[in-house]
N, C-alpha and C positions, 0 to 999 in steps of 0.2 A: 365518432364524435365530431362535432362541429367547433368553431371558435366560437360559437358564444357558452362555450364549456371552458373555454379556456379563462385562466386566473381565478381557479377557484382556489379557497383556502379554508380548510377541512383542519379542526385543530380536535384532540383526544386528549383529554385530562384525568387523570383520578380514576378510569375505567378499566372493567373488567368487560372485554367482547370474546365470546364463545362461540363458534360460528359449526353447526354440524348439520347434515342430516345424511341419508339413507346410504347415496353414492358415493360418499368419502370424496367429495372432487366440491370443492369450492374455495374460497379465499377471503379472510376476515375481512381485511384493509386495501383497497387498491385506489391508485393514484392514476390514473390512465391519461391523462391529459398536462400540459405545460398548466402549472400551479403551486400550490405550496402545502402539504402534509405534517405538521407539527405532532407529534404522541411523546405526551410528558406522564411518568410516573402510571404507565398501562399493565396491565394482564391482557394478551391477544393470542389466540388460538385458532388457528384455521386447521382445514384437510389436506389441500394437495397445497395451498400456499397461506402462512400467515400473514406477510403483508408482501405487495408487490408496488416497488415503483420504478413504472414502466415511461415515464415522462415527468418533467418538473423538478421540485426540489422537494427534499424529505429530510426532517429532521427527528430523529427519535433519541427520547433520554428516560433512562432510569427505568425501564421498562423491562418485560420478559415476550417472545414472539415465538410461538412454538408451531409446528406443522404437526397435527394430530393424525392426520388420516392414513390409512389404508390403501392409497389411490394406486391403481395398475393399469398398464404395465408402470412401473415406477420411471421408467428413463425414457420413455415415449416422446416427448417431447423436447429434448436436449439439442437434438438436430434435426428437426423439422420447425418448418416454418410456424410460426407462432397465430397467424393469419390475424384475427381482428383482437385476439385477444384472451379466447376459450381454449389454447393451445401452449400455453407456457406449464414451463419443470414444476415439477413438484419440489418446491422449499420454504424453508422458514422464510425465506426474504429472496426477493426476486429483485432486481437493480438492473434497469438498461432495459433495451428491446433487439430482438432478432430484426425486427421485420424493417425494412428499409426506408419505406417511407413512411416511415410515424413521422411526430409532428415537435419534438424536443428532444434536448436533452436530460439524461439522469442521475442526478444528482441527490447521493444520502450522504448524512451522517450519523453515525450510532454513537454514543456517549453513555457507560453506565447502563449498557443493555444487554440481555441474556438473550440467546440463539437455542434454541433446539428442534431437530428435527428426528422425528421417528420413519418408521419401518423403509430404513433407505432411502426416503427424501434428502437431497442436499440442504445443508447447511445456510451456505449462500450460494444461489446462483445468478451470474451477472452473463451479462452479451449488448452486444450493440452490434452498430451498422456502421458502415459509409457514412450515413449522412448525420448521425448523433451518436454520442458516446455516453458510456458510462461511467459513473466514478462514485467508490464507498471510501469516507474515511471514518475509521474505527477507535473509538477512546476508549478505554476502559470496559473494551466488553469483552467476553469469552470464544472469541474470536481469533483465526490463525492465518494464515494465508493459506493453509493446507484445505481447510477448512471448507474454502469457496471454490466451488465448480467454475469453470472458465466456458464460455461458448466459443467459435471459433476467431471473432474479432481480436482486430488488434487498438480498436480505439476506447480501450477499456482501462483504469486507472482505480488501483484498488492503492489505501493507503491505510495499514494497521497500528496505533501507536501503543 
């Protein structure tokens, strides 16, 4: 991605997005770049992730974010480098980036939103870098600290209320 990708603002309303095909390896919703992700009152269903925000800021409310697939090996990519981007965990929601030189930081909140992940997908998985951090804060969703897979960073900032 370049910066003239940067300050995009991507808003989801009222929608129902199903995202499938053959592989079980894809991802409804992704944020990849410093910008703004709004998802008010969705239905989102991915394979290996239903939304990922891997740079910017991300606000979701009243929503359901489910991981559907099948995708193997399941833990493949927990600790390996994420590279441009085809190499992130399988989960409902992805938050932060491994890879060190991306280009922001990650920043969600969830309000009044339902998690689920099937066949051993994580729940939430978050990570970050050195040089950008991650951070979920949680309202009102079905969400635990138990919940979210941790990568190995420490500039990472989960807040459950």
């Amino acid at each position: 991605a370049t910066s003239d990708n940067y300050g995009v603002v991507i808003t989801l309303k009222d929608s129902i997005l199903n995202v499938s095909n053959g592989d079980n390896d894809n991802c409804a919703v992704l944020l990849n770049v410093p910008g703004t992700l709004n998802i008010d009152n969705c239905t989102i269903t991915g394979q290996r992730q239903g939304v990922i925000v891997r740079a910017g800021t991300a606000s979701i409310s009243n929503s359901t974010i489910t991981t559907a697939g099948s995708f193997t090996p399941i833990d493949k990519y927990y600790t390996g480098n994420w590279g441009s981007g085809n190499e992130v965990p399988a989960a409902a929601l992805v938050v932060g980036n491994q890879h060190g030189n991306y280009m922001d930081n990650a920043v969600c909140s969830l309000n009044n939103t339902q998690l689920f992940a099937n066949n051993g997908a994580a729940v939430v998985y978050m990570d970050a870098n050195d040089n950008y951090s991650a951070t979920l804060t949680a309202t009102g969703a079905n969400l635990t600290e138990q919940a979210v897979t941790k990568g190995a960073s420490n500039n990472m900032t989960l807040n459950i209320q």
